[in-house]
N, C-alpha and C positions, 0 to 999 in steps of 0.2 A: 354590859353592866348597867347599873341604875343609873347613874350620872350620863353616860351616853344616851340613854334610850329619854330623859329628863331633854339633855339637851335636840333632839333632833326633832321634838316636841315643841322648844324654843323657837327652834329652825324653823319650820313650819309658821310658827305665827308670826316671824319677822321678815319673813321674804317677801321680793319683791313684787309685784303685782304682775310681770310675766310669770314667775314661778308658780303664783297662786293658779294662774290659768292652766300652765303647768301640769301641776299636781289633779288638777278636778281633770283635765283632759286625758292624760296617761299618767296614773297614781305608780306603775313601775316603775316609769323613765324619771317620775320626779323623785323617785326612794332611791334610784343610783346616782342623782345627782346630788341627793343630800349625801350621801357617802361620799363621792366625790371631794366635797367640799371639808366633810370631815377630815379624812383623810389628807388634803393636803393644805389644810393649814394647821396642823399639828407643832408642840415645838417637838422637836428633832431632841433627842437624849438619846448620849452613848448609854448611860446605865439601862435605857428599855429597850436598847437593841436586842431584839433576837426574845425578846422576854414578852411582847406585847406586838399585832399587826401591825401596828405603826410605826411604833420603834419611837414612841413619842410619848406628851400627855396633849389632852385634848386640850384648846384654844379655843374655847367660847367667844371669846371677842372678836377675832379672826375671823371665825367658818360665819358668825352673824353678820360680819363686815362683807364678805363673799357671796350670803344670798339674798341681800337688801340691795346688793348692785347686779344680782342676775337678770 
C-alpha cells in the first residue's frame, strides 16, 4: 500500500551508516532487512489478525528506531 511503500522510503534515509553500506553493497539482502524490521515491529491487533500479513498496523517510530541502530 502507499503508506508502506512511503515508509520503507523513510527507512532508507534514516538508517544507520552500516545499513547504508548495507544497501549500496547487496540492495536484496538490505530489502529483506527492511522487511524484517517492518514486520516486526508492528503493533500486534486482534482485529487485523488474519485480515492483514502482519496481523498488525505499521509503527513508524519503531521500525525507524530499529534501522538507525542496525
Amino acid at each position: 500500500t502507499p503508506h508502506v511503500a512511503g515508509a520503507i522510503g523513510f527507512l532508507y534515509s534514516v538508517g544507520s551508516a552500516r545499513f547504508n553500506e548495507l544497501s549500496k553493497a547487496d540492495p536484496a539482502k538490505a530489502a529483506l532487512e527492511v522487511k524484517s524490521i517492518l514486520m516486526s515491529s508492528i503493533d500486534a491487533l486482534d482485529s487485523l489478525r488474519d485480515k492483514t500479513v502482519s496481523g498488525g498496523r505499521l509503527n513508524l517510530k519503531k521500525a525507524a528506531e530499529a534501522i538507525s541502530r542496525y
